[in-house]
N, C-alpha and C positions, 0 to 999 in steps of 0.2 A: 610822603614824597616831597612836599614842602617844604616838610624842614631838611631835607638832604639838599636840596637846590639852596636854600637859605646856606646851609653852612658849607657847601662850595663856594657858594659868589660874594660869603663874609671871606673865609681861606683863600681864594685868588684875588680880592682886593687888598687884604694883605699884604700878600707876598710879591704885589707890585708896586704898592706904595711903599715899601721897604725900600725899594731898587731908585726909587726918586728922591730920598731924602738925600741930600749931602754931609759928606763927611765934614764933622765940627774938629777944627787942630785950634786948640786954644793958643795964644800969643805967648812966647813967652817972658817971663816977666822977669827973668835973670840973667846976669850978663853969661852964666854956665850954659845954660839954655840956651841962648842964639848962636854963643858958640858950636852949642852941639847941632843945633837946626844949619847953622852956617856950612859944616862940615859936612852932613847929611847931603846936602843940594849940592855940593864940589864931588862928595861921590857918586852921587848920581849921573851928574854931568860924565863926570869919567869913564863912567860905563855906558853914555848913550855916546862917545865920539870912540870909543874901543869896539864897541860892536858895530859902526856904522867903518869904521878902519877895516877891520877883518872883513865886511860882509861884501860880499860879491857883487860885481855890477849885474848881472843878470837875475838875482834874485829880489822877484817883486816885493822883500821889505824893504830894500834900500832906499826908497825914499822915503818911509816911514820914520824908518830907524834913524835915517841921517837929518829930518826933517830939525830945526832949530839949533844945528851943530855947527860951529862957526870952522873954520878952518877948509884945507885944502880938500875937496870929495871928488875928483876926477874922478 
């Protein structure tokens, strides 16, 4: 019975200290590279002010969704 307790409460320390570690993005170290990360974050951008455009004032994401989005959000 011990050891099924033991290797529960080894398996759910686990699988919650997984959930706390941070994701590692190494730097990069080439001008291809920051171009590429540079472009990544203009499309992201683009698709957080395109959905916060489209999204409806009444629906409770919109301030989620528009949160950090510079432009007009009447």
């Amino acid at each position: 019975m011990s050891r099924l307790l033991t290797l529960t409460l080894l398996l759910a320390a686990a699988t919650t200290s997984a959930c706390a570690i941070p994701t590692y993005e190494p730097e990069p170290v080439s001008v291809y590279q920051w171009e590429r990360r540079q472009q990544a974050v203009e499309r992201e951008m683009a698709e957080r002010e395109r959905l916060c455009r489209i999204t409806k004032d009444e629906d409770p994401r919109k301030a989620e969704l528009c949160r950090g989005v510079s432009g007009d959000q009447d």
